[in-house]
C-alpha positions in Angstrom: 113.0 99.9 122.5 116.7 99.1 122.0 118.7 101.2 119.8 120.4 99.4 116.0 124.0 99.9 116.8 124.7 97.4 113.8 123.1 96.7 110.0 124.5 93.9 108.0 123.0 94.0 104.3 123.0 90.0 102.7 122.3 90.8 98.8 123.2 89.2 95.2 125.1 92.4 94.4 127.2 93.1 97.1 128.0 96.7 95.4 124.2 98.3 95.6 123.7 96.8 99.1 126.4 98.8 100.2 125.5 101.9 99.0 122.9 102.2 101.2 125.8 103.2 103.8 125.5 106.4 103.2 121.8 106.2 105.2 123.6 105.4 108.4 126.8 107.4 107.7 126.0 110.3 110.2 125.3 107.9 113.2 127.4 105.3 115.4 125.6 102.4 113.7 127.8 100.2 111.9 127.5 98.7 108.2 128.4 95.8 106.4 127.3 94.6 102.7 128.4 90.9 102.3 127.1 88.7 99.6 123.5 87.0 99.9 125.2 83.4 100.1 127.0 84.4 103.8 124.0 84.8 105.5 123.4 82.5 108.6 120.6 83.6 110.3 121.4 85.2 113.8 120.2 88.1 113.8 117.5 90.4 115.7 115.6 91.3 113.3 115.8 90.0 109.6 113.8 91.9 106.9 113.4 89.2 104.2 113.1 91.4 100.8 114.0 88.0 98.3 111.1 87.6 95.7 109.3 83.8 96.9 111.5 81.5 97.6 114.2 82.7 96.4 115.4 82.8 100.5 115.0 78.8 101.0 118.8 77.8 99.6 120.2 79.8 102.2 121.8 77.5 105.1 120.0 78.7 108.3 119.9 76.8 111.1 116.3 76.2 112.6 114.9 77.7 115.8 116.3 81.0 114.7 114.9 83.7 117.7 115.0 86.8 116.0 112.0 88.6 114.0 111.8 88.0 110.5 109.4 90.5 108.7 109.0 89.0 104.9 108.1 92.0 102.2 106.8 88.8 100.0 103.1 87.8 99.8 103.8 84.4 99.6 106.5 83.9 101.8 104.5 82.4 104.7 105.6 78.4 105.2 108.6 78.7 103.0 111.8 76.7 104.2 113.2 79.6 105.0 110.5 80.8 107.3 110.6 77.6 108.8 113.8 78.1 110.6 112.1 80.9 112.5 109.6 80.7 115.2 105.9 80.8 114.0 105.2 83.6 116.8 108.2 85.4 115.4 107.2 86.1 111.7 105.3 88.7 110.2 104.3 87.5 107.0 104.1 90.5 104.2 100.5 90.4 104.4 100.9 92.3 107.3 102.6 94.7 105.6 100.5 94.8 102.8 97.2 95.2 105.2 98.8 98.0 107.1 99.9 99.8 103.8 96.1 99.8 102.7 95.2 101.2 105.8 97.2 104.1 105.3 96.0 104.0 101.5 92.5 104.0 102.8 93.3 107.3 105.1 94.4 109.1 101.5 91.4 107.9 99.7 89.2 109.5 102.0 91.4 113.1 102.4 92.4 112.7 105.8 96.4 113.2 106.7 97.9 110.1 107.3 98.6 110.7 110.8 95.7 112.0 111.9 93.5 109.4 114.6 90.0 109.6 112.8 89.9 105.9 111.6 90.4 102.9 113.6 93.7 101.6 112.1 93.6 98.0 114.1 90.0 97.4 113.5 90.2 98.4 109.9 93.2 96.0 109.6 91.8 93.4 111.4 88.8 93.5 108.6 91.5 93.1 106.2 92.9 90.3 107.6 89.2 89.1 107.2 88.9 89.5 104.3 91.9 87.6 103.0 
């Protein structure tokens, strides 16, 4: 696993994204807050945290080759996905499943990282199930 030696925040208020600076503040990594409409695609990793698309006016060019990881339910075949490759998304369900896994853990009183339950087989039910 490579190390994030750089974090560029794209946001509609330019002024909360970059107080988040202070979370990196004590390491080498670098930090930049720049305004929602600059972003280009390019990146490593994109976390995609827009409510549904909201993301698809942005001007990315397709056949983007980083991750995207979308926090929206919905989010799936946007435009915006789109411009990344299929095998590159995770759609929010994902996170969504893998939250209720670790919801599941509470519910029956076990610590959250202990190895009782199955986490992939459990999440692979959910998947099922949706």
């Amino acid at each position: 696993m490579s190390e994030v030696s750089n974090i560029s925040v794209f946001a509609r208020n330019t002024e909360k994204a970059f107080s988040l600076k202070h979370l990196v503040s004590d390491t080498p990594v670098s930090f930049e807050a720049k305004s929602l409409s600059e972003f280009s695609g390019g990146f490593d990793l994109t976390l995609n945290t827009l409510p549904g698309g909201a993301a698809n006016s942005l001007h990315v060019s397709p056949g983007q080759t980083g991750l995207l990881l979308s926090a929206g339910y919905s989010t799936e075949d946007s435009e915006f996905t789109k411009n990344f490759f299929r095998d590159h998304q995770i759609p929010g369900t994902e996170m969504l499943i893998w939250q209720a896994v670790q919801q599941v853990k509470l519910f029956v009183g076990q610590d959250i990282d202990a190895n009782s339950i199955d986490e992939v087989t459990l999440a692979d039910v959910m998947r099922q199930a949706l």
